[in-house]
N, CA, C, O and CB atoms as a CASP TS submission, in Angstrom:
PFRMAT TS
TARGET T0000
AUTHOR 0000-0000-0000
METHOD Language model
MODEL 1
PARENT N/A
ATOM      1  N   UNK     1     110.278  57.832 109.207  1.00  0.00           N
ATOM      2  CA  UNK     1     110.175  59.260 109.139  1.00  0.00           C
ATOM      3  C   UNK     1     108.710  59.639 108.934  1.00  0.00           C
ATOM      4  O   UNK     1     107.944  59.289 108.036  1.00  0.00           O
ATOM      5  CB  UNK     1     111.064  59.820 108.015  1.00  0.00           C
ATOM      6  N   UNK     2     108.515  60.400 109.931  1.00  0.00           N
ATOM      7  CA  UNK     2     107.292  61.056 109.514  1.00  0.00           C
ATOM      8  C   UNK     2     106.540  62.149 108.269  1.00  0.00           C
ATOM      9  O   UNK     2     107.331  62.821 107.607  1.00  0.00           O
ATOM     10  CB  UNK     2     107.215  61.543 110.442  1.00  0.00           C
ATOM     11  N   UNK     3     105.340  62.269 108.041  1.00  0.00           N
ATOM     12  CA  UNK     3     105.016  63.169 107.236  1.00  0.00           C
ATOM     13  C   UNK     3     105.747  64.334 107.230  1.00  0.00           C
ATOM     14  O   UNK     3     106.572  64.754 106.418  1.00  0.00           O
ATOM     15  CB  UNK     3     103.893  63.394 107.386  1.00  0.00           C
ATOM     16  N   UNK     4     105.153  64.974 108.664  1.00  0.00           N
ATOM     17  CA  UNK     4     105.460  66.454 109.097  1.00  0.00           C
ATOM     18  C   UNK     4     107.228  66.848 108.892  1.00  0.00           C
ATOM     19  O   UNK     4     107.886  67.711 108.310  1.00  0.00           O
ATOM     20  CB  UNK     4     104.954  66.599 110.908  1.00  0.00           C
ATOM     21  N   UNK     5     107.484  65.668 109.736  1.00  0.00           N
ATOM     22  CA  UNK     5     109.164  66.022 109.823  1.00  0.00           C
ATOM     23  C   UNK     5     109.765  65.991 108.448  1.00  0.00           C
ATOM     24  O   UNK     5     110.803  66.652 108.444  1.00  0.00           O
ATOM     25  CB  UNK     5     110.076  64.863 110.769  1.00  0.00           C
ATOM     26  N   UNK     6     109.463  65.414 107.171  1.00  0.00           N
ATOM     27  CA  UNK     6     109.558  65.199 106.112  1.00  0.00           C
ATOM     28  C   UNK     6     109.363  66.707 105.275  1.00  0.00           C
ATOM     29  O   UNK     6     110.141  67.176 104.445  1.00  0.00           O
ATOM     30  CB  UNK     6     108.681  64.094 105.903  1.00  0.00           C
ATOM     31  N   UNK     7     108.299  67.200 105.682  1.00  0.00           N
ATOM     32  CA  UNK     7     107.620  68.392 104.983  1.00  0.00           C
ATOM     33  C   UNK     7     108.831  69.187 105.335  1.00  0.00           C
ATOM     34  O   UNK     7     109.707  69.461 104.515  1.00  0.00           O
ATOM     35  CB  UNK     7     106.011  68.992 105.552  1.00  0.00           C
ATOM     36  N   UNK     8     108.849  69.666 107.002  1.00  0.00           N
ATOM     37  CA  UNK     8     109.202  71.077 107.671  1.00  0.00           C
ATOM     38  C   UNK     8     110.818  70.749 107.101  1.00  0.00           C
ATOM     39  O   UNK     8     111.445  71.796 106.940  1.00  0.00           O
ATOM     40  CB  UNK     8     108.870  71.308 109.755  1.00  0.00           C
ATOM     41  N   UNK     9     111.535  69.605 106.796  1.00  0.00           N
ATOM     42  CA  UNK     9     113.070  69.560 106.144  1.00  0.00           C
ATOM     43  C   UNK     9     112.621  69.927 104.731  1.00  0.00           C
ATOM     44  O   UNK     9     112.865  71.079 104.374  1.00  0.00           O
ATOM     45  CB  UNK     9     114.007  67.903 106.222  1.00  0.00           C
ATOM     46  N   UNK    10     112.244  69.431 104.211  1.00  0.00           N
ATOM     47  CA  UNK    10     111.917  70.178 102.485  1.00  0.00           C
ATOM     48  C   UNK    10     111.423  71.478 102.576  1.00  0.00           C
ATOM     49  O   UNK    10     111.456  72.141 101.540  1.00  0.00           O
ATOM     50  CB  UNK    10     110.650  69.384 101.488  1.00  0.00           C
ATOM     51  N   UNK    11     110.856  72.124 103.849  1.00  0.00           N
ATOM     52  CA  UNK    11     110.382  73.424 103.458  1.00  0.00           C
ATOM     53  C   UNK    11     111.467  74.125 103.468  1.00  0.00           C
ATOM     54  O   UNK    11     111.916  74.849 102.580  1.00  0.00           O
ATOM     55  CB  UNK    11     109.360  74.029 104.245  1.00  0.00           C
ATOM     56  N   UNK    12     112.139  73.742 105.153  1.00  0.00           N
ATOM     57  CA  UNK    12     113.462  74.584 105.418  1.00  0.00           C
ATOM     58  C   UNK    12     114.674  74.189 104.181  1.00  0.00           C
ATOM     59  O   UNK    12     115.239  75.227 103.835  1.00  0.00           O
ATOM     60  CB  UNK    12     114.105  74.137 107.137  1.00  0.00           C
ATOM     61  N   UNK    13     115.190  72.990 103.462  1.00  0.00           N
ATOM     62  CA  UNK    13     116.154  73.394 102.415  1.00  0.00           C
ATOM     63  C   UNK    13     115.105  73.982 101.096  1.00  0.00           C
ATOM     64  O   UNK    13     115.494  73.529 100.020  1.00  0.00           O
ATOM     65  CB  UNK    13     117.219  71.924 101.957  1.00  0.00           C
ATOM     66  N   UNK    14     114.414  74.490 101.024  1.00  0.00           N
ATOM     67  CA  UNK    14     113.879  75.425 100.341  1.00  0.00           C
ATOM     68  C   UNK    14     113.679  76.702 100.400  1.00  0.00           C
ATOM     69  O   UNK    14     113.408  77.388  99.414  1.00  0.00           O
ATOM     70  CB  UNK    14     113.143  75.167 100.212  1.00  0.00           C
ATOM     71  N   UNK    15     113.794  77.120 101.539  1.00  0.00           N
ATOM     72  CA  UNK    15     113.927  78.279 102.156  1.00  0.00           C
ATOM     73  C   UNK    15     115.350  78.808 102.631  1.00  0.00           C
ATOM     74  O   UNK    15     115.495  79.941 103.090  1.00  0.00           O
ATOM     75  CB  UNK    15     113.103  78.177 103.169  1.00  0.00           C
ATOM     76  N   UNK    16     116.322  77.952 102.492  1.00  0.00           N
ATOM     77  CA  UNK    16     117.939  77.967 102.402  1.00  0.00           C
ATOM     78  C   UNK    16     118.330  78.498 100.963  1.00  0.00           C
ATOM     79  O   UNK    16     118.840  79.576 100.660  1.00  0.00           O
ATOM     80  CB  UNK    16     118.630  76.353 102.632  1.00  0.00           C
ATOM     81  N   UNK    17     117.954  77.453 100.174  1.00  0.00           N
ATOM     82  CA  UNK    17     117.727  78.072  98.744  1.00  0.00           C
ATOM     83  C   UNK    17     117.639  78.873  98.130  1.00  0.00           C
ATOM     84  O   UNK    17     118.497  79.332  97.377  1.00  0.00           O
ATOM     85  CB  UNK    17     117.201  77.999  98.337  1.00  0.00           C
ATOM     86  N   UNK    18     115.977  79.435  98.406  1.00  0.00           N
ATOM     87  CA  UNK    18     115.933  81.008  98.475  1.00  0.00           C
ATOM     88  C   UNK    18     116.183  82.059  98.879  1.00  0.00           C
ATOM     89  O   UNK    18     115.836  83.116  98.352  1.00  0.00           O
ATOM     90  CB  UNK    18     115.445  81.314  98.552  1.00  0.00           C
ATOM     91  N   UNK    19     117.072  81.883 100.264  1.00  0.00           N
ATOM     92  CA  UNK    19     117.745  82.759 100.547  1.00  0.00           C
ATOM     93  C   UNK    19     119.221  83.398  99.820  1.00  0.00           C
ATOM     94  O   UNK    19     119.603  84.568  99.817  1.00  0.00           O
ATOM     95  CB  UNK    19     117.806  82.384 101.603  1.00  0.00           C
ATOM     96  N   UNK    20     119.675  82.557  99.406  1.00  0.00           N
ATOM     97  CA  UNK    20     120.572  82.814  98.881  1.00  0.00           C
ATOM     98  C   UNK    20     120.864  83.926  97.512  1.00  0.00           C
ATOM     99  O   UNK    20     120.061  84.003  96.582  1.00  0.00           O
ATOM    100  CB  UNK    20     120.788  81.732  98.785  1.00  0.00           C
ATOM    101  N   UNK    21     121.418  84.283  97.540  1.00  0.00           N
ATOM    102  CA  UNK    21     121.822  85.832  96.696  1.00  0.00           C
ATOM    103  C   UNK    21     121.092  85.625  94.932  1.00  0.00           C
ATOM    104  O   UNK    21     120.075  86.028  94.367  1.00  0.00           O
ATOM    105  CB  UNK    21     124.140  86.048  96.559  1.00  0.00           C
ATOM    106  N   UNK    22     122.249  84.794  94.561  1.00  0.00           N
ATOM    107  CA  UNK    22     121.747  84.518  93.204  1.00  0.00           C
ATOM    108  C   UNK    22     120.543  83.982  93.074  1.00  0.00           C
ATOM    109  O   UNK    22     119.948  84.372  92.069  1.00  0.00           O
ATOM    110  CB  UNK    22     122.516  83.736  92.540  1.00  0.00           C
ATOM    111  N   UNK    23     119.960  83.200  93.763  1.00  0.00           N
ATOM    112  CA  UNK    23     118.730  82.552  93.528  1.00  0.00           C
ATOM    113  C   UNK    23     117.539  83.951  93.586  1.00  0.00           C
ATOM    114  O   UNK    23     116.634  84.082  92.762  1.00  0.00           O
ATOM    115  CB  UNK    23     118.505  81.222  94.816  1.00  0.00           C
ATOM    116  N   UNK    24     117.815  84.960  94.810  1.00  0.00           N
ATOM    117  CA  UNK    24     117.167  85.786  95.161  1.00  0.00           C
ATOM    118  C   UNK    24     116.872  86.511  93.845  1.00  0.00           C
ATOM    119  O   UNK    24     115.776  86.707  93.319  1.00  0.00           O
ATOM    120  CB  UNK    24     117.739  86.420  96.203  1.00  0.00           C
ATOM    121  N   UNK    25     118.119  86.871  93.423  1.00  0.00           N
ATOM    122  CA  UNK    25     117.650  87.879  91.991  1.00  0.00           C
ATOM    123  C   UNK    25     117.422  87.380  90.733  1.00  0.00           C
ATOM    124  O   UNK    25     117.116  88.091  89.777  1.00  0.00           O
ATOM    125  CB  UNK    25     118.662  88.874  91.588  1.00  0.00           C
ATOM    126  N   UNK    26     117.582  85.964  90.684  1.00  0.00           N
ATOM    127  CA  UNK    26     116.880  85.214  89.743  1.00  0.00           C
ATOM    128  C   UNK    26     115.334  85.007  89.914  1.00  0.00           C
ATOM    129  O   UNK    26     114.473  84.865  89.046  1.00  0.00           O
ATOM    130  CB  UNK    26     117.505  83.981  89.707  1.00  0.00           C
ATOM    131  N   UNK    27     115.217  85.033  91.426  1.00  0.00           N
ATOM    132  CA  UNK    27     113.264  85.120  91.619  1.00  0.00           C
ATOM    133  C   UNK    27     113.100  86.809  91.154  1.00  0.00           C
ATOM    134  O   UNK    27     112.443  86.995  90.130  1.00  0.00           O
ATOM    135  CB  UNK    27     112.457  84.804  93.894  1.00  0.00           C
ATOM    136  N   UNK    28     113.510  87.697  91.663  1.00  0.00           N
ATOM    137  CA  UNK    28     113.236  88.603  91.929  1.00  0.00           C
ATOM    138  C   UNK    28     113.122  89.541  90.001  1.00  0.00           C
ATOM    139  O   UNK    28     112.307  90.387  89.632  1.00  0.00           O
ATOM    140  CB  UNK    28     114.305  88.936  93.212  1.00  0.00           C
ATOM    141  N   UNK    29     114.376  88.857  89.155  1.00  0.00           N
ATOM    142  CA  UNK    29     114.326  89.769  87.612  1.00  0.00           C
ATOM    143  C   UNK    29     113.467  88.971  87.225  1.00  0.00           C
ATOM    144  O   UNK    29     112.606  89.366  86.439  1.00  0.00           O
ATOM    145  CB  UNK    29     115.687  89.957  86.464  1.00  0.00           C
ATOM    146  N   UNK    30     113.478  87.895  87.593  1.00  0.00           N
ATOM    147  CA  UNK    30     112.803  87.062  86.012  1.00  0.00           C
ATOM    148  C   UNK    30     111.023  86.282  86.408  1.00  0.00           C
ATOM    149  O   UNK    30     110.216  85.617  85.759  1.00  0.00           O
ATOM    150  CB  UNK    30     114.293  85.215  85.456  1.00  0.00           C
ATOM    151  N   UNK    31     111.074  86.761  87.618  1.00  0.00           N
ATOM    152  CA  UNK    31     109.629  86.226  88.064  1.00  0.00           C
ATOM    153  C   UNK    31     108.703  86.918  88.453  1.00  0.00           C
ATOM    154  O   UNK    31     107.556  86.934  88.008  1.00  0.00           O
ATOM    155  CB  UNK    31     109.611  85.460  88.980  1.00  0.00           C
ATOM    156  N   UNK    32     109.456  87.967  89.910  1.00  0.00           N
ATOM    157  CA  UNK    32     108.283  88.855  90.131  1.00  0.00           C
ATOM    158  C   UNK    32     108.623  90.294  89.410  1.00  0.00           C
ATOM    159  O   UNK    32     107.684  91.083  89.508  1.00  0.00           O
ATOM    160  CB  UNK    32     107.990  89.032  91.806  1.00  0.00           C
ATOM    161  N   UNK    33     109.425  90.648  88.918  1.00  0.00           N
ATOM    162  CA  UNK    33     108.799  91.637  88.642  1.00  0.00           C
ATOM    163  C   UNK    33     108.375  91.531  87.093  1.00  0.00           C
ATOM    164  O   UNK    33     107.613  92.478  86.896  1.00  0.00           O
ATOM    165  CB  UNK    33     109.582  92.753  89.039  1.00  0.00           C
ATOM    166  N   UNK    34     108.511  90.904  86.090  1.00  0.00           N
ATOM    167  CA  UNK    34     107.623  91.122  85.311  1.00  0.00           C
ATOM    168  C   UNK    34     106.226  90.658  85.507  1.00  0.00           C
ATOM    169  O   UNK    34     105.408  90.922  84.626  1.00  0.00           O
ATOM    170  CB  UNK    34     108.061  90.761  84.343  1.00  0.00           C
ATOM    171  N   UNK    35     105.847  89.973  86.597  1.00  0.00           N
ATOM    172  CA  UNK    35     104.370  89.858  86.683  1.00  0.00           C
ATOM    173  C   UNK    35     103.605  91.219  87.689  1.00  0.00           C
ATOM    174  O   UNK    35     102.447  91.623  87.795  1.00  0.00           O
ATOM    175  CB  UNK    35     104.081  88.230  87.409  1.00  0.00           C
ATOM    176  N   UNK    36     104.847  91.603  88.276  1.00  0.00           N
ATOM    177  CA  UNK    36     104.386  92.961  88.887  1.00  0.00           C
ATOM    178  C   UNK    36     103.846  93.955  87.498  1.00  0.00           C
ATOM    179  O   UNK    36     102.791  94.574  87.367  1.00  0.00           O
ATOM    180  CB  UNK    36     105.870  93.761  89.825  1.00  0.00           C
ATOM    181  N   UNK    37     104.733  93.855  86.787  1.00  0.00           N
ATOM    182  CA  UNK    37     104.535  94.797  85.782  1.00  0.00           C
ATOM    183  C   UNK    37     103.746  94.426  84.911  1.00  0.00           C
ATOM    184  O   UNK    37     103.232  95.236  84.140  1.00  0.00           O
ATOM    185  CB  UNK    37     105.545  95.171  85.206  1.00  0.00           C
ATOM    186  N   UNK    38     103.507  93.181  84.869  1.00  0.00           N
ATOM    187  CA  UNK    38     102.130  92.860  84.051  1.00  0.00           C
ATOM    188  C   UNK    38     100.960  93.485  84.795  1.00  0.00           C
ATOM    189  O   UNK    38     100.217  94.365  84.360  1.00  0.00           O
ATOM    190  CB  UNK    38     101.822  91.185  83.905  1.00  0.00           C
ATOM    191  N   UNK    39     100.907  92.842  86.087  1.00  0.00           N
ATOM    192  CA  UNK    39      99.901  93.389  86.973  1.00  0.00           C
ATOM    193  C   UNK    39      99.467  94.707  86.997  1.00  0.00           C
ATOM    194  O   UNK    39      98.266  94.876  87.211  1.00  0.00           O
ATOM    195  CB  UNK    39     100.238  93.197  88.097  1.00  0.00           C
ATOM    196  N   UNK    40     100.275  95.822  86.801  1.00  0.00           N
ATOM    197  CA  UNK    40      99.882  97.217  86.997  1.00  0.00           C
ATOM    198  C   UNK    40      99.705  97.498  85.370  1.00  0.00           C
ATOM    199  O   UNK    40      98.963  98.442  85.097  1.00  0.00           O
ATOM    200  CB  UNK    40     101.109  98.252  87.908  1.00  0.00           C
ATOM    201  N   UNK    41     100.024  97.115  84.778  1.00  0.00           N
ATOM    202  CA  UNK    41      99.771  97.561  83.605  1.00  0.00           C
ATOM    203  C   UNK    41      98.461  96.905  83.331  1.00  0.00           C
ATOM    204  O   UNK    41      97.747  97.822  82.926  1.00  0.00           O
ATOM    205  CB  UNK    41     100.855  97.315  82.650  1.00  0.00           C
ATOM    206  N   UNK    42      97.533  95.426  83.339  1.00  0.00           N
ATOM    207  CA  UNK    42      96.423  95.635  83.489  1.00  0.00           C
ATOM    208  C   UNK    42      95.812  96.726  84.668  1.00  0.00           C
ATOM    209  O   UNK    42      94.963  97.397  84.081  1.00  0.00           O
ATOM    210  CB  UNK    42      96.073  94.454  83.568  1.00  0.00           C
ATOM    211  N   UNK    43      95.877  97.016  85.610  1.00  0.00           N
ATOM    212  CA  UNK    43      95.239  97.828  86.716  1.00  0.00           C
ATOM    213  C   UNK    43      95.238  99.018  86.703  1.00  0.00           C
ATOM    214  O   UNK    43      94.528  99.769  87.372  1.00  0.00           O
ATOM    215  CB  UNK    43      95.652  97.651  87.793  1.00  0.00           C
ATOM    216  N   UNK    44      96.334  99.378  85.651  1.00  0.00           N
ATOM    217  CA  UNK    44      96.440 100.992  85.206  1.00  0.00           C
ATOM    218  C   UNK    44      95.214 101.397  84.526  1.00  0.00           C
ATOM    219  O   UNK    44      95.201 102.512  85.047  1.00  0.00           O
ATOM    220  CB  UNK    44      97.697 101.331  84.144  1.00  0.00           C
ATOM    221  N   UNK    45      94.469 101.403  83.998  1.00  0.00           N
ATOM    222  CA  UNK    45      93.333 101.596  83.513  1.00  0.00           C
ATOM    223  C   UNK    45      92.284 101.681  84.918  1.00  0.00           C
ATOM    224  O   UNK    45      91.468 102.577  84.700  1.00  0.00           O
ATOM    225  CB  UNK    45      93.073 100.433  82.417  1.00  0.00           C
ATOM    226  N   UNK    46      92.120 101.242  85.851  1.00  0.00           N
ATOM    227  CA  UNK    46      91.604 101.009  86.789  1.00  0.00           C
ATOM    228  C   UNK    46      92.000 102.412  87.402  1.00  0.00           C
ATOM    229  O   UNK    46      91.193 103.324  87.224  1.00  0.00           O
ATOM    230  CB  UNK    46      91.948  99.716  87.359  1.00  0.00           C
ATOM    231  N   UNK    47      92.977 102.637  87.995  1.00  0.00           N
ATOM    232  CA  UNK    47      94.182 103.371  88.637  1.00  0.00           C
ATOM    233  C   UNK    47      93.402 105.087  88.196  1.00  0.00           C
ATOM    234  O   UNK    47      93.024 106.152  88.683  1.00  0.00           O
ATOM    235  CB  UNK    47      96.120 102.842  87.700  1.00  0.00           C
ATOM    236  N   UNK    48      93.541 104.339  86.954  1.00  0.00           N
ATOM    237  CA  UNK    48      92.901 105.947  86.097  1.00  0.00           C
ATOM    238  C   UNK    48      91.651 106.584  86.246  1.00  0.00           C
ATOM    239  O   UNK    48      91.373 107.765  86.455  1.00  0.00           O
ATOM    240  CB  UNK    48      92.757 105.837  84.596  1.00  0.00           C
ATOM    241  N   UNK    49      90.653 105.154  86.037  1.00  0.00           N
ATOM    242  CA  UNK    49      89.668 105.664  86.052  1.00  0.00           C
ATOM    243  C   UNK    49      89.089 106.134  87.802  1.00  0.00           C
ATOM    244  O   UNK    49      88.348 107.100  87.983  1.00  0.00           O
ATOM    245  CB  UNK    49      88.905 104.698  85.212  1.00  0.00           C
ATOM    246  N   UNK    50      89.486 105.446  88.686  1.00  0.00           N
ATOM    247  CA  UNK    50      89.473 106.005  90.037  1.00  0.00           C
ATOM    248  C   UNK    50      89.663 107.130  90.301  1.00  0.00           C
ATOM    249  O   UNK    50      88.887 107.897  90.870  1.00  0.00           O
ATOM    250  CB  UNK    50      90.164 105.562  90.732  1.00  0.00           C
ATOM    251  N   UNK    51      91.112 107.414  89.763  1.00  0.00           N
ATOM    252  CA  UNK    51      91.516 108.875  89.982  1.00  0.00           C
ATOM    253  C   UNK    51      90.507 109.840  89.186  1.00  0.00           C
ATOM    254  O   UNK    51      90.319 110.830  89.893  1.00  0.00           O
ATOM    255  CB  UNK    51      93.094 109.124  89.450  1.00  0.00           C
ATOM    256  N   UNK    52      90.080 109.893  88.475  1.00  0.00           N
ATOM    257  CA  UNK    52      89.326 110.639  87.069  1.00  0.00           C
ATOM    258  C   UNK    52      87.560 110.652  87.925  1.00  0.00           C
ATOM    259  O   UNK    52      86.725 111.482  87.566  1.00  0.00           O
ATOM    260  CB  UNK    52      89.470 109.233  85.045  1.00  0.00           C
ATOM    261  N   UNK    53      87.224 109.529  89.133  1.00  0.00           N
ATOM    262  CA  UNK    53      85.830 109.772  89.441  1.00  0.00           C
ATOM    263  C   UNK    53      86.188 109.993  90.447  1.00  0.00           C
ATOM    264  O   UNK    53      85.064 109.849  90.929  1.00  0.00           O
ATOM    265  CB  UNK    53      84.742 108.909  89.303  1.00  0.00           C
ATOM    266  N   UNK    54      86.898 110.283  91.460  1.00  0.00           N
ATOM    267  CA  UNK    54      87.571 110.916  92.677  1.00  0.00           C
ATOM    268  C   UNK    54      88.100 112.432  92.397  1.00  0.00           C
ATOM    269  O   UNK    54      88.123 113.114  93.422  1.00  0.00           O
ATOM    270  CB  UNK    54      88.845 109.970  93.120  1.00  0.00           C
ATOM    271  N   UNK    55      88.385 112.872  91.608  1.00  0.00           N
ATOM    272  CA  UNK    55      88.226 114.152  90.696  1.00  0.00           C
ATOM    273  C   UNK    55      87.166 114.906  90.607  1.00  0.00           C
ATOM    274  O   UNK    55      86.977 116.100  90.837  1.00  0.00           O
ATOM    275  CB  UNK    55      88.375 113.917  89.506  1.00  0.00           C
ATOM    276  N   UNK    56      86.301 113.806  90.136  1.00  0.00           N
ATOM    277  CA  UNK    56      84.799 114.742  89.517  1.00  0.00           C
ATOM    278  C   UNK    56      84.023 115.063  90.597  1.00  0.00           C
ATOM    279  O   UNK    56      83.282 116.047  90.597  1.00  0.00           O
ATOM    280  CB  UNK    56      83.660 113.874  88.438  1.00  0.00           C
ATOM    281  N   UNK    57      84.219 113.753  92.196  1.00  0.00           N
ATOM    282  CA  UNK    57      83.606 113.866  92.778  1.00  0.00           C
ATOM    283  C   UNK    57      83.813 115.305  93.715  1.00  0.00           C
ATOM    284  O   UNK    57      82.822 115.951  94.054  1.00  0.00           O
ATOM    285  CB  UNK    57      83.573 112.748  93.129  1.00  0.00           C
ATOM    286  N   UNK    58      85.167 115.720  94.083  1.00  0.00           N
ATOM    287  CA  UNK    58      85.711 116.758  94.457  1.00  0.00           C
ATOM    288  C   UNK    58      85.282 117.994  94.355  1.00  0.00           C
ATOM    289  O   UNK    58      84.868 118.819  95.170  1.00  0.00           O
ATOM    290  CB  UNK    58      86.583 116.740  94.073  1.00  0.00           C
ATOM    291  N   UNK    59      85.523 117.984  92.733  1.00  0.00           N
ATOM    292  CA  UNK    59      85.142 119.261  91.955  1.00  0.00           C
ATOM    293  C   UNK    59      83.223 119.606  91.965  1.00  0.00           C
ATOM    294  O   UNK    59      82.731 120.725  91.825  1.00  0.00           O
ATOM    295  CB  UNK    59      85.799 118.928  90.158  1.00  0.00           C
ATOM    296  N   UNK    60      82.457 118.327  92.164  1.00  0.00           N
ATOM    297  CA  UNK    60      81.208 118.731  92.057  1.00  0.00           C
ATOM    298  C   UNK    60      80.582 118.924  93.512  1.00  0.00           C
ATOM    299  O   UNK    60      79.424 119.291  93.708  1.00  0.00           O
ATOM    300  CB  UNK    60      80.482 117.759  91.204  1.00  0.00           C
ATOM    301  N   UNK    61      81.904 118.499  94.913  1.00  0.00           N
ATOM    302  CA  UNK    61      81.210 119.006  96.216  1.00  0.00           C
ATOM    303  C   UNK    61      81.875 120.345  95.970  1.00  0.00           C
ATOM    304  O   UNK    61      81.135 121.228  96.404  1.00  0.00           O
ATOM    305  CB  UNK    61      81.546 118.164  97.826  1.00  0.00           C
ATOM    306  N   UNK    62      82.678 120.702  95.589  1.00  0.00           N
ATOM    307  CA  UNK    62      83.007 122.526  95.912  1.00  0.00           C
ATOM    308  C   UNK    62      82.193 122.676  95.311  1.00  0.00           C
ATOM    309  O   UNK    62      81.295 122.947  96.108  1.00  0.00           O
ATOM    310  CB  UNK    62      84.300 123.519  95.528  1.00  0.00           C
ATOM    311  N   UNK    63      81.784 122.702  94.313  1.00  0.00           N
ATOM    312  CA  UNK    63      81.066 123.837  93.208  1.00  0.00           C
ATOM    313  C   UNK    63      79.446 123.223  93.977  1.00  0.00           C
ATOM    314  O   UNK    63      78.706 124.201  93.873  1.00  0.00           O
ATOM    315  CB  UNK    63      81.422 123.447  90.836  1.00  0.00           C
ATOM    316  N   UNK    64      78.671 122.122  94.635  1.00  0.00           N
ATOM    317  CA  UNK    64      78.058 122.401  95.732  1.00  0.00           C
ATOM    318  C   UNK    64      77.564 122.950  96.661  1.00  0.00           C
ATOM    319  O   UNK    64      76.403 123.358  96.716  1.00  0.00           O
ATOM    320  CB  UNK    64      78.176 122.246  95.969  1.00  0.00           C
ATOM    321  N   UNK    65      78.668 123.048  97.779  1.00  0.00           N
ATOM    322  CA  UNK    65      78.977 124.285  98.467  1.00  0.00           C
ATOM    323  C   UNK    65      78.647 125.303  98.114  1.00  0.00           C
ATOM    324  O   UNK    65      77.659 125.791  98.663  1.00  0.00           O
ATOM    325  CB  UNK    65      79.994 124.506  98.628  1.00  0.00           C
ATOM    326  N   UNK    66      79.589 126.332  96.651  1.00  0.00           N
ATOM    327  CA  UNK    66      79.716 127.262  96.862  1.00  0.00           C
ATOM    328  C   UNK    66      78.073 127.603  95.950  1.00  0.00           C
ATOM    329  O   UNK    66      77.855 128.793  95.722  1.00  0.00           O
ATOM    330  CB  UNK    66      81.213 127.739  96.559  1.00  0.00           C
ATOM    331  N   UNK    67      77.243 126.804  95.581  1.00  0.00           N
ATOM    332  CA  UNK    67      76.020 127.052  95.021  1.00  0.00           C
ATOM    333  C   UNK    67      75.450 127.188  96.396  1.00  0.00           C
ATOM    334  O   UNK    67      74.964 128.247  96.791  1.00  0.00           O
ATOM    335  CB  UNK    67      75.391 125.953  93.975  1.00  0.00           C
ATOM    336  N   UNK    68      75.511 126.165  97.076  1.00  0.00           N
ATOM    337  CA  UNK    68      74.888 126.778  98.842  1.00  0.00           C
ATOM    338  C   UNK    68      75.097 128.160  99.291  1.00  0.00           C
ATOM    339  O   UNK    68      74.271 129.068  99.382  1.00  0.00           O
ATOM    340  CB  UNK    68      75.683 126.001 100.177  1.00  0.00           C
ATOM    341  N   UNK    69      76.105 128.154  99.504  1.00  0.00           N
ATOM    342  CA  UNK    69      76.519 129.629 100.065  1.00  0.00           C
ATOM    343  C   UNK    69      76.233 130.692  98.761  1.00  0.00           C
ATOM    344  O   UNK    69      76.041 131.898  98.922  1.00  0.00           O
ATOM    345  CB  UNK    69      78.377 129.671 100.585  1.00  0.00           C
ATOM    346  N   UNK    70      76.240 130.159  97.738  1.00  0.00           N
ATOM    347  CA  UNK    70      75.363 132.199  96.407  1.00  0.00           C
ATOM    348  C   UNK    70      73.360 131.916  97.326  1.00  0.00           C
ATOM    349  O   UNK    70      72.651 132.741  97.903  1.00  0.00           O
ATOM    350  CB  UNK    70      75.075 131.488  92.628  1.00  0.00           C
ATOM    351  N   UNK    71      73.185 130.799  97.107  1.00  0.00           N
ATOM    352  CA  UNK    71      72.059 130.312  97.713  1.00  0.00           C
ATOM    353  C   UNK    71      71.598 131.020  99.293  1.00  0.00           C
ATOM    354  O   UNK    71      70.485 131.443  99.608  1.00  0.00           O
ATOM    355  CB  UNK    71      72.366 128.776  97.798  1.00  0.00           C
ATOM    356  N   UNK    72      72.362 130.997  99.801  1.00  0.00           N
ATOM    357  CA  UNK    72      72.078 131.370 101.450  1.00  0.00           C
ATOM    358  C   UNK    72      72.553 133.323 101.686  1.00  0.00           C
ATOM    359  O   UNK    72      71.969 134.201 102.322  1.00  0.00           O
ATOM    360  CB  UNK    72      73.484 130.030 102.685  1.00  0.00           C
ATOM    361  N   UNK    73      73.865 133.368 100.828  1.00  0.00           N
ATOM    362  CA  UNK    73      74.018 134.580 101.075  1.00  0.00           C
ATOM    363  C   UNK    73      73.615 136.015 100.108  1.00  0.00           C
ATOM    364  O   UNK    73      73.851 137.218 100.225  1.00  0.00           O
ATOM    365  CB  UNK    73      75.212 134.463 101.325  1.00  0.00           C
ATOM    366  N   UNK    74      72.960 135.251  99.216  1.00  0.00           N
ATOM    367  CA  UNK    74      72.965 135.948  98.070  1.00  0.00           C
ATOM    368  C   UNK    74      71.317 135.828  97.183  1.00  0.00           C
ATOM    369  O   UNK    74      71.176 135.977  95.970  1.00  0.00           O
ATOM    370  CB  UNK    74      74.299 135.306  97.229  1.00  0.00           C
ATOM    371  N   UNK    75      70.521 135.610  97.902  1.00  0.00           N
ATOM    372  CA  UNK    75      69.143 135.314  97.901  1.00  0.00           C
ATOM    373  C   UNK    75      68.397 136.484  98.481  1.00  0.00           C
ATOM    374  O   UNK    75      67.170 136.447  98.580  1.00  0.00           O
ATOM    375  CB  UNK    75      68.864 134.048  98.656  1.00  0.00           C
TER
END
């Protein structure tokens, strides 16, 4: 028996495996999603502060603008 042919049968009854129902939601409660939820809960801070300088940046091109235009029309 070869390497390869050796591998691609252990990949495929591993992938039989995981297909299967119970196995699925045993990966799915107890593996990924608490590391999902670890994950965003470090990144939430991140999340925040993005939103909070994507904000400022907004608010300081209008108020920009509208200093241009008191500037141009109002001079």
């Amino acid at each position: 028996m070869s390497l390869s042919s050796l591998t691609s049968k252990l990949l495929d009854s591993v992938k039989d495996e995981l297909d299967k129902p119970e196995n699925m939601d045993k990966l799915m409660n107890d593996i990924l999603d608490p590391v999902m939820e670890r994950v965003l809960e470090k990144l939430y801070a991140y999340f925040f502060g993005f939103v909070c300088v994507f904000t400022f940046i907004v608010i300081a091109i209008f108020l920009i603008l509208l200093m241009n235009v008191k500037i141009c029309y109002f001079n």
